[in-house]
N, C-alpha and C positions, 0 to 999 in steps of 0.2 A: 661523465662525472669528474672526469680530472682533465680539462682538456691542456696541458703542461706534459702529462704522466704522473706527476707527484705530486702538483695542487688540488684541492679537494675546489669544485666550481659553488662555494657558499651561498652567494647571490642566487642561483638557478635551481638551486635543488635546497638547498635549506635544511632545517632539524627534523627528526623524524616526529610528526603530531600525535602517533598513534604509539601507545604501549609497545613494546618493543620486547621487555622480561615477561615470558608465562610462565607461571608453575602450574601442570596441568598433572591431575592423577591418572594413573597410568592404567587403575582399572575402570573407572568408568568413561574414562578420557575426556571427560569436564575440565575445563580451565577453573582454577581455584583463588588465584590472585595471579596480579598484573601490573606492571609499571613502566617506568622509561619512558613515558609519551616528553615529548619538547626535552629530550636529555641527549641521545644519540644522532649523532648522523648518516653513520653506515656501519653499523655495526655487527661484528663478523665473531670472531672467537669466545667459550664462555666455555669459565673452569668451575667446578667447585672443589675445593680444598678443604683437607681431612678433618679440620673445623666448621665448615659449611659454610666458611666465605667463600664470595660470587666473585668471578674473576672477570672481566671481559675486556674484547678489544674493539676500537672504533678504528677502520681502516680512513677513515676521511679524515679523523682528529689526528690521526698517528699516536694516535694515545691506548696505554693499558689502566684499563680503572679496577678497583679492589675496594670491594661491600659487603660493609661488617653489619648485621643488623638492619640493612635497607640504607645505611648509611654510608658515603664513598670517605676511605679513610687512607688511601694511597692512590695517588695517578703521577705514571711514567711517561717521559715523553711532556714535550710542549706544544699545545694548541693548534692543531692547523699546520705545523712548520715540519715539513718533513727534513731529514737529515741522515748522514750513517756517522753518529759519532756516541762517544757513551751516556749522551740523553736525549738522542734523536733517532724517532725509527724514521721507515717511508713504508706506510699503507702495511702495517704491521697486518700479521695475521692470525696468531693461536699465542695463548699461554699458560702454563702447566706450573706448577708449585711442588716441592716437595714436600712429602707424608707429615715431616719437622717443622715444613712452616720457614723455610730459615731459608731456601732458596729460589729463586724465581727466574722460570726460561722465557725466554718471548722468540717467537718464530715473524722475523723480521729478512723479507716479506713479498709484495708485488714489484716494492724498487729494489732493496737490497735482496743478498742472498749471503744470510747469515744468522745462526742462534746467537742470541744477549742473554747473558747469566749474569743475573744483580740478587744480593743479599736480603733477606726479609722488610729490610728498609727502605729498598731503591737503587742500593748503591752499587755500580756496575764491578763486576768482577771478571768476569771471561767474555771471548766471544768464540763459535764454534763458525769455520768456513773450512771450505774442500781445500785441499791442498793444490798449488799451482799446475802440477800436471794430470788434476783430475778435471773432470767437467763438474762446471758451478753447478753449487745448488739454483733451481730453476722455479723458483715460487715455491720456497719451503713453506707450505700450507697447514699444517698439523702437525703437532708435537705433543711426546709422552713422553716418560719417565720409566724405566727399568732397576726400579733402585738397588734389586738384588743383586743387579750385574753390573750396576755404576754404567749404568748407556742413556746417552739421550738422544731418541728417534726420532727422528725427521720426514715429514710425509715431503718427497721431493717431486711434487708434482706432476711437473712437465716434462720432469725424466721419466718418469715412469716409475721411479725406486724408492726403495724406505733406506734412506744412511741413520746409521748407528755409529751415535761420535760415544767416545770412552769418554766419562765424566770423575774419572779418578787419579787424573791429569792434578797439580796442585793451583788453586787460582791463585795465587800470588807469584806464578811465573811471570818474568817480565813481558812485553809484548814483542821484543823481538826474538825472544827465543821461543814464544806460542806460536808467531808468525814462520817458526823456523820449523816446528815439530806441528802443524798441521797433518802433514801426514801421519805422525802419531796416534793423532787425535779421532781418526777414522778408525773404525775398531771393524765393520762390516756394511757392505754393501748387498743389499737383494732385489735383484732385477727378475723379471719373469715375461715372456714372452705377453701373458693377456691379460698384464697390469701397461695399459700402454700409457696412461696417467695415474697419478693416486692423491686421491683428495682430502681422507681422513683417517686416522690409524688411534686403536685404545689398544693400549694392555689390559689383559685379565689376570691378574698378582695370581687367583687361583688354581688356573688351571693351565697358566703359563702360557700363553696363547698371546699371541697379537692379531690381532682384528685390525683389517684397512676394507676401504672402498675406493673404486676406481671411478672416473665420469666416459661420458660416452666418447669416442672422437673414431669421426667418419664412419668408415660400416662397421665399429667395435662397439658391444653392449657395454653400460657400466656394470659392476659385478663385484660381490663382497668378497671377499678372499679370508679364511684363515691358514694362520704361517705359526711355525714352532717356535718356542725361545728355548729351548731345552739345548744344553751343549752337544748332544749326541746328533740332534737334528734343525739345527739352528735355519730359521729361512724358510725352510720345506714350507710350501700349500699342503695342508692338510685336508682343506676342504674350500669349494665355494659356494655361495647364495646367492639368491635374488627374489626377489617377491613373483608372486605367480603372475604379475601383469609386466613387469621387467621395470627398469628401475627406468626414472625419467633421468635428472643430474641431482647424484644425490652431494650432498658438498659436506656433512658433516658425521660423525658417529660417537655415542658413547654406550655404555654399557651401563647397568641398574647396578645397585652397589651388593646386592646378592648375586651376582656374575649368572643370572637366571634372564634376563631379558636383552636384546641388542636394539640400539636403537639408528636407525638412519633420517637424518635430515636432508629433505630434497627441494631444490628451488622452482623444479620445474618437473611436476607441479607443486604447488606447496603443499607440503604434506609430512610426516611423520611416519616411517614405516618402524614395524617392530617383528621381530623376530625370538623366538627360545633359543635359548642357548641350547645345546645337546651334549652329552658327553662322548 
């Protein structure tokens, strides 16, 4: 698909023809409406924000698009051109808004490895990277919001680990003193021996809880993990999942907005697994 690493091959693989957004009811599991056909090319990340705009990302366009009404009423990032500068991703991957509306993170991505925080307008403000004598973020995949604790979590893929960058840092620091307190900026790392990748992570606001999923690699299962946000026990596995047939590659996760249902996105095979939430 990108035979460069960063160019999307347009010519060869083209627009996606077919629907692309389902909204499907979760109890009868009917599809209910559907769109996007000839609009995406490879489209990967999709948020909804606490007004019930659609957020999404195109890894091929390098673009973040934002739909008010069925309507696209913000897109970050320029066409096709990938980049790592404050209007250019490369093969971006997840992006999350906060509750206010007024801030926007983009998990950027397969080329770079870096969070972009821009203002409800577009306008870039921060960026989050590891500090020099840590190991890069390696396909920062997934990203949430901990707004109680001012963290913003990063599914760091290839590492294995979830980083939590401190988002109560001021954005009008200049870039070389951001660049200088990177390690600042790291607030916590959680590694665990049988998260050997991790592919998607949701916070649950109610019951404090962070939810990831892991993908398979070599003789390791993928496997859902939950881990504590609580200060007393910050990180802890609490518990793990997986569907009674074992998970194929699940790539994505979000949860129902009554923190009562889990949901798993998997590419192989396609499918939709869901889960109860338990106390």
């Amino acid at each position: 698909s990108f035979p460069d690493g960063r160019h999307f091959d347009n010519p060869k693989f083209g627009v996606i023809p077919e629907n692309t957004v389902l909204t499907v009811n979760t109890r009868t599991r009917q599809i209910i409406e559907q769109w996007g056909n000839n609009t995406f090319y490879m489209a990967h990340g999709l948020a909804v924000d606490s007004v019930e705009n659609l957020w999404l990302t195109d890894v091929g366009m390098h673009q973040v698009f934002k739909y008010s009404n069925g309507e696209r009423v913000l897109t970050l990032g320029e066409s096709f051109v990938p980049g790592n500068d404050e209007s250019h991703f490369c093969k971006l991957t997840d992006v999350v808004v906060s509750n206010d509306g007024s801030k926007i993170y983009v998990a950027d991505g397969y080329c770079n490895a870096h969070i972009v925080k821009f203002d409800s307008k577009g306008n870039f403000l921060k960026e989050y990277a590891m500090p020099e004598d840590e190991q890069p973020l390696l396909i920062p995949h997934s990203i949430v919001l901990i707004e109680a604790l001012d963290l913003v979590c990063v599914a760091d893929r290839e590492n294995g680990r979830i980083v939590y960058f401190d988002d109560e840092i001021n954005d009008d620091d200049g870039d070389d003193e951001t660049n200088e307190n990177n390690q600042s900026q790291v607030k916590a790392i959680i590694d665990h021996p049988l998260m050997r990748t991790v592919y998607a992570i949701h916070y649950d606001p109610i019951k404090h809880r962070l939810y990831a999923v892991s993908g398979r690699l070599r003789q390791s299962y993928a496997m859902g993990f939950t881990l504590s946000v609580h200060p007393e026990s910050f990180g802890q596995i609490i518990t793990t999942w997986e569907p009674n047939d074992k998970f194929g590659d699940p790539h994505d996760l979000a949860l129902s907005a009554n923190g009562r249902s889990l949901y798993v996105g998997e590419i192989r095979p396609n499918r939709i697994d869901s889960f109860n939430v338990l106390n």
